[in-house]
N, C-alpha and C positions, 0 to 999 in steps of 0.2 A: 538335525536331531530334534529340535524343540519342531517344526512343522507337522510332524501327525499328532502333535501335543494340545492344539490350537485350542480344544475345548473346555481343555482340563488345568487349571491351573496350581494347583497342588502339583500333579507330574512333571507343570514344567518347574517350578520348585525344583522338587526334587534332583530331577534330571540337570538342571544349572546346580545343583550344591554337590552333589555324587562325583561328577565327573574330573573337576580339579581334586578331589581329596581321594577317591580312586587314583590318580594319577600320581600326587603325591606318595599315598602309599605304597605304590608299587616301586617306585625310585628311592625311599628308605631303604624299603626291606629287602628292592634288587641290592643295591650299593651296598650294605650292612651284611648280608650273605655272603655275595661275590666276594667282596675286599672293601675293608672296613678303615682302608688305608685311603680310599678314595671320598670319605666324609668332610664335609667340609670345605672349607672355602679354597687352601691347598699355599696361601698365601707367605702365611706363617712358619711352614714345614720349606718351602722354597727357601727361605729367607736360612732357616735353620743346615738346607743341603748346600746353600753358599757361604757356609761359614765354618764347614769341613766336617756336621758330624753325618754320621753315615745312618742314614736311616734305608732299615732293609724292607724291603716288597713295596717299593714307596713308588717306584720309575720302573713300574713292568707293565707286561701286557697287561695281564688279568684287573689290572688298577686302573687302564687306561680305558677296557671295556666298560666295565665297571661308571668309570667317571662319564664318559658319554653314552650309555644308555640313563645312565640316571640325570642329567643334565636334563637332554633331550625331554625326558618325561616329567621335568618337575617343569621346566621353560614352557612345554605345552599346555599344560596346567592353566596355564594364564595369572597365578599369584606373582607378585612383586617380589622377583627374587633376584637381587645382585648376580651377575654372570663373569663379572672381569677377572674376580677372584679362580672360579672354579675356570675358565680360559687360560687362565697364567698354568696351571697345573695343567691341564690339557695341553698345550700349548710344550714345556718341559718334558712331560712323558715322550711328544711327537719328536723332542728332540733327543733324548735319551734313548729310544729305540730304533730313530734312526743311525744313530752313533755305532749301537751294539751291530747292525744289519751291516753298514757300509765295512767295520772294521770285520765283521766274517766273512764281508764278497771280498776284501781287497786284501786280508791277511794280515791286519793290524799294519800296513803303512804308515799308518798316518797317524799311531802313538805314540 
């Protein structure tokens, strides 16, 4: 990207400051549209669905999308952004939707 920039150094400027904060903003404002249940670290709301209260559209699809396209694009980014948090949440949905899948191929056996 910065190499047909070689002469110009205001553009490469630019082009190094634009591209993490382009990126950031697209991962807000994708995540905050999609599902606004996917903001944040995902740590604290874990800790809250293992202590029985029921939080609704927290372990679905559209949150899980959500949570890895905006990951994906804030990680890209190159800012110094903690991941283990938003992983645990990832991580839970993978296991909550596999749960929902297996219990409709097998007929709830196994609840």
């Amino acid at each position: 990207m910065y190499g047909g920039l070689d002469s110009n150094m205001l553009l490469q400027y630019i082009a190094w400051v634009s591209y993490p904060v382009v990126l950031i903003t697209f991962s807000a404002g994708f995540t905050q549209i999609l599902a606004p249940q996917a903001v944040g670290s995902g740590i604290p709301e874990m800790k809250t669905i293992l202590r029985g209260v029921v939080l609704k559209e927290y372990l679905t699809f559209k949150t899980f999308v959500a949570k890895v396209i905006g990951l994906t694009c804030a990680l890209g980014s190159g800012m110094p952004l903690g991941k283990e948090g938003p992983f645990v949440h990832v991580a839970s949905l993978c296991a909550a939707l596999l749960s929902k899948f297996m219990a409709a191929v097998f007929g709830g056996i196994y609840m």
